[in-house]
N, C-alpha and C positions, 0 to 999 in steps of 0.2 A: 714185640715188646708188650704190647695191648695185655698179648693170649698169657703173656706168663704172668705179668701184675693180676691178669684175674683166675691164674693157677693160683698164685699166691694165695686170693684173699680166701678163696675155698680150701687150703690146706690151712691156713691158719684165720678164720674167724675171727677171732679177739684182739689179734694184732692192733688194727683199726682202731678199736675200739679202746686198747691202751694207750695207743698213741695219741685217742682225741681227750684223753683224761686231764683236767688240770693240773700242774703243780701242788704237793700241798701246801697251806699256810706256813711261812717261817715259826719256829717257836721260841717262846721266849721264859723265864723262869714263872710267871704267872699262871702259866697251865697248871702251874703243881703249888697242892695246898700251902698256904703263907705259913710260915713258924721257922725255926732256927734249922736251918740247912739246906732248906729249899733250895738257895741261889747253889750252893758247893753240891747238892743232889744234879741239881740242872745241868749245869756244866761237864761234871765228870760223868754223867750217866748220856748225854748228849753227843759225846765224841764220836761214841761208837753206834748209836740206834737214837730212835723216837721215846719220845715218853710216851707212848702209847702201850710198850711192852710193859713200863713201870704201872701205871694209870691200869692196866687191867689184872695184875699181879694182886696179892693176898697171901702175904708169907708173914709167918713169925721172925723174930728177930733172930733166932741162929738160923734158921731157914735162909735170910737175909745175908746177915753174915758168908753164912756158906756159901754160895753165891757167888759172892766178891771172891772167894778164893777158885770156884770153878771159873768164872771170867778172866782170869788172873792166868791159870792154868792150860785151860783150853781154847779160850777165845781171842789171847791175846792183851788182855789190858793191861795196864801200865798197874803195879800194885799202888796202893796210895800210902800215904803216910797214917801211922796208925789215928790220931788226933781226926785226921780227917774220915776216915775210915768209920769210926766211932760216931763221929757225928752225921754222917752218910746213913750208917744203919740204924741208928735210932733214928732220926726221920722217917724212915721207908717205915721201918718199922712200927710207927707212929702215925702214921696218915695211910699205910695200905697195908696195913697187919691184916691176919684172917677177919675173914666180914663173918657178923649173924647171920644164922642161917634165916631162910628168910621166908620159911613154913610159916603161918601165921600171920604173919605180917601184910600188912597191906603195900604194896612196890610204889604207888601213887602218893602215898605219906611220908614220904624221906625226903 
């Protein structure tokens, strides 16, 4: 039994090391910028993934829009009702549209 747990840990190295990894933090709609949609961003973007994938994103709003419909298409999500939909992508749209580029600019001044 010994010889094959330490087969194991030489065939796979990182195992370990994912296993000793913590949970992450629960999240809650506060991660994501305050303004009109946040909470119905939160929620409906939550069901399926982290705001993490939102949070490092930078699309335009048909960009945004489109999106919703490959989700919808290919990943399985629930479509939403258009009302909400509307106010989902202008949100995103509005707190993670494309960034400046950031030639120039100093990264420690934002």
């Amino acid at each position: 039994m010994r010889s094959m747990l330490l087969a194991l840990a030489f065939a796979f190295p990182l195992a370990g090391a994912a296993l000793a990894q913590p949970a992450p933090e629960p999240e809650d709609p506060s991660i994501l910028p305050a303004g009109d949609g946040q909470e119905e961003t939160f929620y409906a973007c939550t069901s399926c993934h982290s705001t993490a994938i939102i949070r490092r994103s930078a699309f335009n709003r048909e960009q945004w829009d489109g999106l919703m419909d490959w989700m919808a298409e290919k990943q399985g999500m629930n479509p939403l009702e258009p009302a909400d939909r509307r106010q989902i992508v202008d949100y995103l749209a509005r707190n993670f549209g494309p960034r400046a580029s950031p030639r120039g600019r100093n990264p420690f001044l934002n």
